[in-house]
C-alpha positions as CSV (number, residue, x, y, z in Angstrom):
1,X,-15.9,-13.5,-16.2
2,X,-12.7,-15.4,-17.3
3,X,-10.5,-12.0,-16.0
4,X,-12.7,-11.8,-12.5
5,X,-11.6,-14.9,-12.0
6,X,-7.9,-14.4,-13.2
7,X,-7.8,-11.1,-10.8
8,X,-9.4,-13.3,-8.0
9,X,-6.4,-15.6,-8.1
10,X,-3.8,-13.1,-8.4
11,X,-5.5,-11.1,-5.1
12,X,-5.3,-14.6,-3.6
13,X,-1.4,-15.5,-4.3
14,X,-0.9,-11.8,-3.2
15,X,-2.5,-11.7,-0.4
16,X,-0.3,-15.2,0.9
17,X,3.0,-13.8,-0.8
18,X,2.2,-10.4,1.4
19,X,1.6,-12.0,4.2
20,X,4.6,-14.9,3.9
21,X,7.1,-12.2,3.1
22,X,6.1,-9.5,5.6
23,X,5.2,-7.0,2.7
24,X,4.9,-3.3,4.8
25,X,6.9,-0.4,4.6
26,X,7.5,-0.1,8.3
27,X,9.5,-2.8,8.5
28,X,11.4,-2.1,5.4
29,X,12.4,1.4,6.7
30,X,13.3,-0.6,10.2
31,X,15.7,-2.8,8.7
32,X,16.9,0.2,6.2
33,X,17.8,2.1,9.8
34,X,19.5,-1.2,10.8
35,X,22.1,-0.8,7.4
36,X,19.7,-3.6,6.0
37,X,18.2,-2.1,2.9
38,X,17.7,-4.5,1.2
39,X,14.0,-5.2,1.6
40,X,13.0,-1.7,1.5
41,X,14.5,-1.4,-1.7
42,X,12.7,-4.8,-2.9
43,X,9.2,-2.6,-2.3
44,X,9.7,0.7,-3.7
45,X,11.2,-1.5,-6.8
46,X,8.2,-4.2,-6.9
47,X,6.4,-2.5,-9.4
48,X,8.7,-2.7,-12.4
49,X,7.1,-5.5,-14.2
50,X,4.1,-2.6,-14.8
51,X,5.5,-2.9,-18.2
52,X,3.6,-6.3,-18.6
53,X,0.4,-4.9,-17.9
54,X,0.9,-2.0,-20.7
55,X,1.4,-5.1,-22.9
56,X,-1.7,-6.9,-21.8
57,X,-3.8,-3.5,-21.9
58,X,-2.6,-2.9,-25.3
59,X,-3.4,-6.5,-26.8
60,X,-6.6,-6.6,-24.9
61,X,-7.5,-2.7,-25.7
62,X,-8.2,-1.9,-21.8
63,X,-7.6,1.9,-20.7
64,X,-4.1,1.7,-18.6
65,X,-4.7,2.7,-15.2
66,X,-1.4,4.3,-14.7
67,X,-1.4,8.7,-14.4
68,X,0.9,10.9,-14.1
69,X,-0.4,13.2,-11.5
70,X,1.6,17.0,-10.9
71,X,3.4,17.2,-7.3
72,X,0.8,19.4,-4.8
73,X,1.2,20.0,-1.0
74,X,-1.2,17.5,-0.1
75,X,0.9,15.0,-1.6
76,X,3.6,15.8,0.8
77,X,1.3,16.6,3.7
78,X,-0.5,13.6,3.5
79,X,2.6,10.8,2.8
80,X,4.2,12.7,6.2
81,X,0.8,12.3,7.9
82,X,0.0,8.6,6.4
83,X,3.4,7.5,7.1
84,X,3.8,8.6,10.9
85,X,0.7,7.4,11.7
86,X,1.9,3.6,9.9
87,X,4.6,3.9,12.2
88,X,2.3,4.3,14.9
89,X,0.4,1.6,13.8
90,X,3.7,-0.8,12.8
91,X,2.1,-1.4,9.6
92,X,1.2,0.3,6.9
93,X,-1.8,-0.4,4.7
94,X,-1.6,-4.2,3.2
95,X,0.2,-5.1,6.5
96,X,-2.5,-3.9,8.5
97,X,-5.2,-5.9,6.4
98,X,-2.4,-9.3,6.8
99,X,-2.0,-8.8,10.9
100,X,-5.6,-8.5,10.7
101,X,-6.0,-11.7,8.9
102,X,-4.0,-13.5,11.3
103,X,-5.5,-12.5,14.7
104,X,-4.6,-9.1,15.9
105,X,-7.3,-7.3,17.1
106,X,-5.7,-4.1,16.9
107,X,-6.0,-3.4,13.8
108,X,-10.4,-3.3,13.8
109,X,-8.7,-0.3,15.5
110,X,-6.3,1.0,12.8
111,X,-9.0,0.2,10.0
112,X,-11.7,2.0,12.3
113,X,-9.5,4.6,11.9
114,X,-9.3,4.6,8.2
115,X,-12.8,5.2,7.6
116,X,-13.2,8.1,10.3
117,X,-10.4,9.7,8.5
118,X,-11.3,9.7,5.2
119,X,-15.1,10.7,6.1
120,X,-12.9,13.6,7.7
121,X,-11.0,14.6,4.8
122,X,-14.7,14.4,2.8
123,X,-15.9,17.3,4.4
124,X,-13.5,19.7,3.4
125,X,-12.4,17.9,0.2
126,X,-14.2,20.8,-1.5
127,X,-11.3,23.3,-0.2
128,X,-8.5,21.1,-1.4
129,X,-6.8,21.6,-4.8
130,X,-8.0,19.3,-7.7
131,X,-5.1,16.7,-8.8
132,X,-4.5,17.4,-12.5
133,X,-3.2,14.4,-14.2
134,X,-1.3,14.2,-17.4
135,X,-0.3,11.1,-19.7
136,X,2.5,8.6,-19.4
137,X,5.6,10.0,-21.3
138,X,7.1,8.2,-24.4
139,X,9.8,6.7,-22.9
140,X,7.8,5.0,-20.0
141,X,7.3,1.3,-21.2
142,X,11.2,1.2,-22.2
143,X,12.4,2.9,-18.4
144,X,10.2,0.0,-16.9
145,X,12.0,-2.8,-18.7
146,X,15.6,-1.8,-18.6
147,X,14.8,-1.4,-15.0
148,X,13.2,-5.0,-14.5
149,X,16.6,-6.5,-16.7
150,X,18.8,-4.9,-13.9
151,X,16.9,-5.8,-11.1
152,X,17.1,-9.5,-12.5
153,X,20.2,-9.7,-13.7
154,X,21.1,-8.4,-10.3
155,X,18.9,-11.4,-8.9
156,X,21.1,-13.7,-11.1
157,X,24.2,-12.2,-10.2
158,X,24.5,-10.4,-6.5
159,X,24.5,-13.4,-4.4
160,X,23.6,-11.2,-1.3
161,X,20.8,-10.4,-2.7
162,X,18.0,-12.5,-1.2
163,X,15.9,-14.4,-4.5
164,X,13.0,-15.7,-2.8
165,X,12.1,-12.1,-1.2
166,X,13.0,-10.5,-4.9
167,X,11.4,-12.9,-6.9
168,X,7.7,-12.5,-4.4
169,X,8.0,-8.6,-4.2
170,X,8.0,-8.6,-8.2
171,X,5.2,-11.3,-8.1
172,X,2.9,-9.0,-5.9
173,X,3.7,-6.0,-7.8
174,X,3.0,-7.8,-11.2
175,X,-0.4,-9.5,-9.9
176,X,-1.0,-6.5,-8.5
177,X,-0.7,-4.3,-11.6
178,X,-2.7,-6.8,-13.7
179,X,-5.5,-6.8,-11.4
180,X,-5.2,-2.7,-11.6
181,X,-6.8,-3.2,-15.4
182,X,-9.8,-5.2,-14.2
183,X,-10.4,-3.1,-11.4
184,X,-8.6,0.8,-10.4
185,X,-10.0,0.3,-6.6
186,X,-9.1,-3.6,-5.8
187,X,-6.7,-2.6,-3.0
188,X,-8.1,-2.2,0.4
189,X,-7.5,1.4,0.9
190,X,-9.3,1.9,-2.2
191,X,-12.1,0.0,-0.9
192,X,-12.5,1.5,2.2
193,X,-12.5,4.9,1.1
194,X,-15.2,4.5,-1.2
195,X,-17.5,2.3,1.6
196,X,-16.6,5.6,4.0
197,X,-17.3,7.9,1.4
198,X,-20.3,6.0,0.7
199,X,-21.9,6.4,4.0
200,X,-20.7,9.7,4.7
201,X,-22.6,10.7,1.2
202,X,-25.5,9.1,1.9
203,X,-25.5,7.6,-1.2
204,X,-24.9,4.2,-3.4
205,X,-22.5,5.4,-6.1
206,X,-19.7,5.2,-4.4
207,X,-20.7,2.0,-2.9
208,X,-18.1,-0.7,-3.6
209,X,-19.8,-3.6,-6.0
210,X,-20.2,-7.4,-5.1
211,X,-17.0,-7.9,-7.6
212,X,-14.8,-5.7,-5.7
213,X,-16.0,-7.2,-2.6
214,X,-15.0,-10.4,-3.6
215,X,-12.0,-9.4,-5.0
216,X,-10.9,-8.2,-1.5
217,X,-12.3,-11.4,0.2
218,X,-9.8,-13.3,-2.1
219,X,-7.0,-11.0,-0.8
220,X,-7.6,-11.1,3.1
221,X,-8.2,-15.3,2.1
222,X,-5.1,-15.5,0.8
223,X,-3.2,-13.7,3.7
224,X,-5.3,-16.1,6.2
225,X,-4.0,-19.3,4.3
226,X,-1.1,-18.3,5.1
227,X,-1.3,-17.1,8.4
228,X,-3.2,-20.9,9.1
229,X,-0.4,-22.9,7.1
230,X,2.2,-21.3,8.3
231,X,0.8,-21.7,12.1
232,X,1.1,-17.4,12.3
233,X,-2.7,-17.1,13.4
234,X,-3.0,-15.8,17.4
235,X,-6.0,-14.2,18.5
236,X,-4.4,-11.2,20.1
237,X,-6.1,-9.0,22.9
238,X,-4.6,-5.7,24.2
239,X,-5.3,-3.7,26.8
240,X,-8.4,-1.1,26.1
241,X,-5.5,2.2,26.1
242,X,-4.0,0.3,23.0
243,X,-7.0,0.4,20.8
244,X,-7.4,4.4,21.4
245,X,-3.9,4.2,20.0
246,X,-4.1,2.4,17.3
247,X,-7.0,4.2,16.2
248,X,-6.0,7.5,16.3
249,X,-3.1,6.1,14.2
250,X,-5.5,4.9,11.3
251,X,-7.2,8.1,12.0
252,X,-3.9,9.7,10.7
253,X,-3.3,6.9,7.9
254,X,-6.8,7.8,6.6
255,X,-5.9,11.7,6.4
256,X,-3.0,11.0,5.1
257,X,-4.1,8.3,2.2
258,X,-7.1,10.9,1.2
259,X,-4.6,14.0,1.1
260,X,-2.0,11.9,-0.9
261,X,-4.2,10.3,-3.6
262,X,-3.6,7.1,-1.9
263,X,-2.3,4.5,0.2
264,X,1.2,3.4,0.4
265,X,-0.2,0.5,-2.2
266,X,-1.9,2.4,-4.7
267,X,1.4,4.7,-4.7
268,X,4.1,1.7,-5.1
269,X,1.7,-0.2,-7.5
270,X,0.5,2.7,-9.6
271,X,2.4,6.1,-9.1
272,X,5.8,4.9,-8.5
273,X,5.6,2.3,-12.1
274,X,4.0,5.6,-13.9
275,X,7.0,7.6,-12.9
276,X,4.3,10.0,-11.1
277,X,6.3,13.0,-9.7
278,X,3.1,13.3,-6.7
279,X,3.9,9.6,-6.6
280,X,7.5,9.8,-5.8
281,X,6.7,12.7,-3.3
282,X,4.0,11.1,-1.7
283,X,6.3,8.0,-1.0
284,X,9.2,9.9,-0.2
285,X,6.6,11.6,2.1
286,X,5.8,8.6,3.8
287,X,8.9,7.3,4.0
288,X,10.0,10.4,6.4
289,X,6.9,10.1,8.0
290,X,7.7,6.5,9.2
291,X,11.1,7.6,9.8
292,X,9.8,10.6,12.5
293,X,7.3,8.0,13.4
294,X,10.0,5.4,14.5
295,X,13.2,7.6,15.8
296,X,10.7,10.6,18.3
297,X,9.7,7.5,21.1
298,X,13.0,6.5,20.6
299,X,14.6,9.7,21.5
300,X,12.3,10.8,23.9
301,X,12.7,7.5,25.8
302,X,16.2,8.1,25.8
303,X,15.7,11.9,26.9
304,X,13.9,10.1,30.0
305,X,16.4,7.7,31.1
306,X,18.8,10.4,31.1
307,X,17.2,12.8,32.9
């Protein structure tokens, strides 16, 4: 009981630190375009402090949720997929849940589009490789901390560098890691998939418990305090077309997350900390993906106006 409520704090600071900071890959791979890269790098690094969580594990004798899964064609296919249709979206998976959370209406769209796609993805899962996992090499723990030392003594020492951003990106991955060893499936995409799957199965085992429930209210509580305290929260209408859009874009998110093994969250929190090779393509993936996502309307409006 005493960790349930430990992990339903750290959901709760993450989901305000996600929310205050802008947490979302989209706009990381924005300012990266924009020769600002520093932001996007604060993500994909967020999950250093994993190393803490192989300490805890080890002193509390909990399995370690990190695996080192093989690099397949889904992984690719679905980060491309997932990360075009975040573009689409202009937010990725936690950001979705945070604009959510502070009034905009399009994302019961995006998330709509979540569970059609995985339910999708269920029905030919059958035909898709298996992932074959393997365990985390010897010199994992050490690779995490001489990478954490860096990134702070670059905090201490680069003063370009911005320390509140840092300093919230490593909280989020840290709480986010921790709560990994009290629960696998706490982030949202993980949730979802299972309640889709669920439905689609016609059956309770996949069925998301109360504790997991709750651990996602205390998430999507934390990103509406700080939607409320920071005077963010806007009830925001569109017109109809922009739903259609926005769900075809989870639709496409959903694909993608069930091809790749996971959301962008599971991948930066989990993969990318275990040195996953499928992790690395599956971000590297999505990172493109975004990347098409952004620069095609771009170029084609540009195509227009000239023509």
């Amino acid at each position: 009981m005493t960790f349930f409520l430990i992990a339903i704090l750290f959901l709760f600071v993450l989901g305000y630190l996600a929310q205050t900071t802008g947490l979302c890959l989209v706009k990381g791979v924005n300012q990266a375009l924009d020769k600002r890269p520093q932001f996007l790098i604060a993500i994909l690094t967020s999950g250093v402090l994993g190393w803490v969580s192989l300490l805890v594990a080890d002193m509390m004798t909990i399995e370690v949720p990190f695996r080192v899964y093989a690099i397949q064609w889904t992984a690719l296919i679905g980060g491309v997929l997932f990360g075009f249709g975040a573009a689409m979206n202009q937010g990725c998976g936690v950001s979705t849940i945070s604009k959510l959370s502070r009034g905009d209406t399009l994302m019961i769209a995006t998330v709509s589009g979540w569970l059609i796609g995985w339910i999708l993805l269920a029905s030919i899962a059958d035909t898709l490789p298996p992932r074959l996992s393997s365990a985390l090499p010897q010199w994992h723990f050490t690779a995490l901390l001489v990478a954490s030392l860096l990134i702070g003594a670059g905090i201490l020492l680069i003063k370009r560098w911005d320390t509140r951003l840092w300093l919230s990106m490593l909280a989020i991955g840290l709480m986010g890691s921790l709560t990994f060893l009290y629960e696998p499936k706490w982030t949202p995409s993980g949730y979802l998939s299972d309640l889709s799957l669920s439905v689609w199965e016609e059956t309770d085992e996949r069925m998301p418990s109360l504790e997991r429930s709750l651990l996602l209210f205390a998430l999507v509580a934390g990103m509406a305090s700080a939607a409320l305290i920071t005077r963010s929260f806007k009830l925001n209408l569109q017109p109809f077309y922009m739903y259609w859009r926005h769900l075809f874009a989870g639709i496409l998110m959903g694909i993608g997350a069930s091809l790749a093994g996971g959301g962008n969250d599971s991948q930066l929190l989990l993969s990318l900390p275990a040195f996953s090779l499928s992790g690395f393509a599956a971000v590297m993936s999505m990172l493109f993906g975004i990347f098409i996502g952004l620069r095609v309307p771009r170029l084609l409006r540009r195509t227009t106006i000239v023509s």
